[in-house]
C-alpha positions in Angstrom: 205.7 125.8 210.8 209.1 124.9 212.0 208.0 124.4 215.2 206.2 121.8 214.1 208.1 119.8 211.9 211.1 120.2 214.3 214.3 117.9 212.4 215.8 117.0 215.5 212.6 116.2 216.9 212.2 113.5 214.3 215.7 112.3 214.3 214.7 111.8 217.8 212.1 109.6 217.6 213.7 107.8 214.9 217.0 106.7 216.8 214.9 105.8 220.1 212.3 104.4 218.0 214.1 102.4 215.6 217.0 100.7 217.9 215.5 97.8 219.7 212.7 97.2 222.0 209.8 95.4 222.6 208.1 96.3 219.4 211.0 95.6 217.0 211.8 92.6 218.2 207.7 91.1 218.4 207.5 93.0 214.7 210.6 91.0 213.5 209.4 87.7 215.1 205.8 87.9 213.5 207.0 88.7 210.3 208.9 86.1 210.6 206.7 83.8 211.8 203.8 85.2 210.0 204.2 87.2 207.3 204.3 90.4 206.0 200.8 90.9 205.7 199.0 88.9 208.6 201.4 91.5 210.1 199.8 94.5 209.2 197.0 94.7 212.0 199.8 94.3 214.7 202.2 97.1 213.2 199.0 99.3 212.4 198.2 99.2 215.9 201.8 100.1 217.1 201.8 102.8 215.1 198.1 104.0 216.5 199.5 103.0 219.9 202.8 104.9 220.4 201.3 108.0 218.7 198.3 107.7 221.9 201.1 107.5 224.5 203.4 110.5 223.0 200.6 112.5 222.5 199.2 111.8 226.1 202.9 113.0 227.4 202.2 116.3 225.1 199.0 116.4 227.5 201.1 116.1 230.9 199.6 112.5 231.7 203.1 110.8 231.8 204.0 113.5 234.4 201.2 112.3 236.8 202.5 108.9 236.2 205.7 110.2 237.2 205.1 112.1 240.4 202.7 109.1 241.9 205.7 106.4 242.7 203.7 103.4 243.8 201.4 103.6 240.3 204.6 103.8 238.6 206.1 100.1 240.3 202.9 98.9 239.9 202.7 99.6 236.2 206.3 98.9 235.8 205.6 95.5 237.2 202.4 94.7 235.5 204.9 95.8 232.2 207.7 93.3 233.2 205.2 90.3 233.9 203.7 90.9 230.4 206.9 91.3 228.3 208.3 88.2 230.3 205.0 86.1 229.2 205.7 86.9 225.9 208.9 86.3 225.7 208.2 82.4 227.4 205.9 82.3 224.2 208.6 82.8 221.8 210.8 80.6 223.6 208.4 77.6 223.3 207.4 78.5 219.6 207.7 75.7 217.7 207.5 75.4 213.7 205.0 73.2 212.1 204.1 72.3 209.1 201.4 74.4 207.3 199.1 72.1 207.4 199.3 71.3 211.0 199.9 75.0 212.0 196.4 76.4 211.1 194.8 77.6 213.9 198.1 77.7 216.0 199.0 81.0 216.7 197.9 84.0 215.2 199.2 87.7 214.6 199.0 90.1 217.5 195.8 92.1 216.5 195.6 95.9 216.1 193.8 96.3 219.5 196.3 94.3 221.4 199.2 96.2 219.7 197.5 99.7 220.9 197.2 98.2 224.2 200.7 96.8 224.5 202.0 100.3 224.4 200.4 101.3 227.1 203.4 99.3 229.2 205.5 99.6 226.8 208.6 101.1 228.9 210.4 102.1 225.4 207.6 103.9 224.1 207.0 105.7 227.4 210.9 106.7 228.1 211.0 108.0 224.6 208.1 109.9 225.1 209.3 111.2 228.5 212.4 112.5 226.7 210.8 113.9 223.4 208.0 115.7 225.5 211.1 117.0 228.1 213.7 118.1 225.6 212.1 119.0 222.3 209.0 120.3 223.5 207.6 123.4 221.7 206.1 125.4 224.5 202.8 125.2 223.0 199.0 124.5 224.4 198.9 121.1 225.6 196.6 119.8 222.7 198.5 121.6 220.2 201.6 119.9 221.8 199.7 116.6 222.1 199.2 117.0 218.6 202.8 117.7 217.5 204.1 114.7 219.6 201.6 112.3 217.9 201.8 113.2 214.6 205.9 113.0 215.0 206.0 109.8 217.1 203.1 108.0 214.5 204.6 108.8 211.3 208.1 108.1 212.3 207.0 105.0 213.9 205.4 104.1 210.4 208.3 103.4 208.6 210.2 101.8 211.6 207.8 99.4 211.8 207.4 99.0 208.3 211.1 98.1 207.9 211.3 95.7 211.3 207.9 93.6 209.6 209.4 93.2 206.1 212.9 92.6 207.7 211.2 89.6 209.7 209.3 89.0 206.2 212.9 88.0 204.8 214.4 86.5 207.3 211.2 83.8 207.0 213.1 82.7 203.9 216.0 81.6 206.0 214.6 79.9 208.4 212.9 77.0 206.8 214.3 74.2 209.0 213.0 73.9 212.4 216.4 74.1 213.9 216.9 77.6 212.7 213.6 78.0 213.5 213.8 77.2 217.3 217.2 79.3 217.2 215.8 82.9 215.5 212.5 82.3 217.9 214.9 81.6 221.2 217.3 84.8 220.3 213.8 86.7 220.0 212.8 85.4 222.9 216.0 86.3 224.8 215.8 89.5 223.9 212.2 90.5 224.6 212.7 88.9 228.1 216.2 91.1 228.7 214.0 94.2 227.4 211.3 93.4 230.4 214.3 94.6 232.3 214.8 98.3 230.8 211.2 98.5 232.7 212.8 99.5 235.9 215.8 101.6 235.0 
């Protein structure tokens, strides 16, 4: 049983988890933008999302990945373009009225969320590590197993936290200058993240 509920496994996950990344800072900006609870598909599907990729480490997928260096810049790339789209997104997000903002954006769904992880460079250098230095020396679907469980319920509450902390900050930002300023910030920092990709 210890094996499997490993403390330093978790506090792990939780400091590379909760510091920030390309799903703290999109969490933050559509609670912010959007609200707690048009939220909840996006962070449901991080959570779905990250638990997939740790648990496909656990199964020794990210090791292929690893030992195969031209899939590796291609996916690195294909990660870099995306997170840089998004970020050019939140640059140019502007605030409107509510009236005049229906139909002008919408939450990240839970799909998109799961499939955003799967170039997710955070989620995938976590994984690499957690799989590498706390690993259990289990069968690999037990191990799978273990790393899901720990990366999907840790990854609960960060998420949880990062939504309702954007929540909040919605409260602050009424004027559109603010706005534009929290939004550019976001965007600043999603588009230096695009850069961890290749490290």
């Amino acid at each position: 049983m210890a094996v499997l509920f490993d403390p330093l496994l978790y506090a792990f996950v939780f400091l590379g988890l909760f510091s920030p990344g390309p799903n703290v800072i999109m969490l933050t900006a559509s609670g912010a933008r959007f609200g707690f609870r048009r939220s909840l598909p996006h962070l449901t599907g991080v959570v779905i999302g990250v638990g997939v990729i740790a648990g496909m480490t656990g199964l020794g997928v990210g090791a292929l990945m690893l030992s195969n260096p031209l899939l590796g810049l291609v996916l690195k790339s294909l990660a870099a373009c995306w997170i840089l789209w998004m970020a050019w997104g939140y640059y140019n997000a502007t605030r409107r009225p509510l009236a005049e903002a229906k139909g002008m954006g919408a939450p990240m769904t839970a799909w998109q969320a799961v499939l955003f992880q799967w170039i997710n460079p955070k989620v995938w250098a976590v994984a690499f590590a957690a799989s590498a230095g706390y690993g259990a020396a289990l069968p690999p679907v037990q191990e799978a197993a273990r790393l899901a469980l720990a990366f999907s319920s840790v990854n609960l509450g960060v998420c949880l936290f990062w939504a309702s902390a954007g929540a909040l900050l919605k409260q602050l930002l009424q004027s559109p200058a603010r706005w534009r300023v929290f939004m550019r910030i976001m965007a600043a920092l999603l588009a230096l993240s695009a850069t961890m990709v290749f490290l």
